[in-house]
C-alpha positions as CSV (number, residue, x, y, z in Angstrom):
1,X,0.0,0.0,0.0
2,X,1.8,3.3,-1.2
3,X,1.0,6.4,0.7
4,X,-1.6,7.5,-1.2
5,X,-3.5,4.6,-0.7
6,X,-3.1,5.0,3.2
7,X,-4.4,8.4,3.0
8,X,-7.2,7.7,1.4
9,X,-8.2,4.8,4.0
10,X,-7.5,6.9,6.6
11,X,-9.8,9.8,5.6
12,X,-12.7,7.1,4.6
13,X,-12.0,5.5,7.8
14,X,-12.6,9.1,9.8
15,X,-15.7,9.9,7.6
16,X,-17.3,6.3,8.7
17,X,-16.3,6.7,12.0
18,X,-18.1,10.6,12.2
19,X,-21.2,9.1,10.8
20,X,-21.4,6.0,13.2
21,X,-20.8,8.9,16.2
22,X,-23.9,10.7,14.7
23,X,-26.0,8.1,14.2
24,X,-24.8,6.8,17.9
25,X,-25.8,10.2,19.4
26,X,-29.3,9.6,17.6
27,X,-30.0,6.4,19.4
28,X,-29.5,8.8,22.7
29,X,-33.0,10.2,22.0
30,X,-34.9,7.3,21.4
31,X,-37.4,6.6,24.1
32,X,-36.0,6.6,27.5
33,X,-34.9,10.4,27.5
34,X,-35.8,14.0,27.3
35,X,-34.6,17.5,26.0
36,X,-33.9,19.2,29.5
37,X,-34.2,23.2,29.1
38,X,-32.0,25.2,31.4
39,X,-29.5,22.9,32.7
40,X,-26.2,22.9,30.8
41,X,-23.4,24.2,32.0
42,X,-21.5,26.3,29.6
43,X,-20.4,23.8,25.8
44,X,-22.3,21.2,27.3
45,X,-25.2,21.4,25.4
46,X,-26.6,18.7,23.0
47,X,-27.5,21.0,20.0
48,X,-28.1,24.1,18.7
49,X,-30.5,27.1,20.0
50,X,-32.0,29.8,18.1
51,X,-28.8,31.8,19.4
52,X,-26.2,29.0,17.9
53,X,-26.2,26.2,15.4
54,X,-24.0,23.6,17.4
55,X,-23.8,21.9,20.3
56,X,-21.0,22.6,22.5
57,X,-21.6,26.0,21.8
58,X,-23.4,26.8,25.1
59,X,-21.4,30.2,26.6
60,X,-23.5,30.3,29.9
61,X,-24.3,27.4,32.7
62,X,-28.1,27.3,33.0
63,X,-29.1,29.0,30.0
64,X,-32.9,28.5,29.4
65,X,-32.7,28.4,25.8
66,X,-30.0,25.4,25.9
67,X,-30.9,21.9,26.2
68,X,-29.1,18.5,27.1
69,X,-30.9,14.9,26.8
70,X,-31.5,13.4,30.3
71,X,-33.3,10.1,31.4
72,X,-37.3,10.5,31.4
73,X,-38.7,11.4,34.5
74,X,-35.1,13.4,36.2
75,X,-35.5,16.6,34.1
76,X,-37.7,18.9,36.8
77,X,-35.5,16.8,39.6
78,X,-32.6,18.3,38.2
79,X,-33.8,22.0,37.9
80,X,-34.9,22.4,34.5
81,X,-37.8,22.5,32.1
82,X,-39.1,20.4,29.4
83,X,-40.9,22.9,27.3
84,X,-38.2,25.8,25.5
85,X,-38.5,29.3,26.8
86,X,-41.2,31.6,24.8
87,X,-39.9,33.4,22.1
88,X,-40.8,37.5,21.6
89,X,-41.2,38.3,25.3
């Protein structure tokens, strides 16, 4: 295998293994847990907010409008809400 070759394998291999992370951090959501509003602490959220487009992009703990999967049932144990905040108060 010449160098090339390796590099190519190695950036196939990468692109698989983003896509089997994704479609791992799907499976999070399927029925045993919820979007938790207003408990991340700042970059720990699990996905984007009307005020960024990523998660990890969280820049304050608590934020209302940032949200994190939990197990069912712990969310308003832990603080938070499972509704977003209103928009255009």
């Amino acid at each position: 295998m010449n160098k090339r070759q390796a590099l190519i394998a190695a950036a196939l291999a990468s692109v698989c293994a983003a896509q089997a992370s994704a479609a791992g951090q799907m499976d999070t959501q399927s029925g045993n847990q919820e979007k938790c509003y207003g408990i991340t602490k700042a970059g720990q959220n699990d996905c984007g907010t009307a005020t960024h487009g990523c998660a990890g992009l969280a820049t304050a703990d608590k934020d209302p409008g940032d949200w994190k999967y939990v197990p069912k049932g712990t969310c308003e144990k832990a603080g938070g809400k499972r509704n977003p905040p209103k928009q255009g108060k």
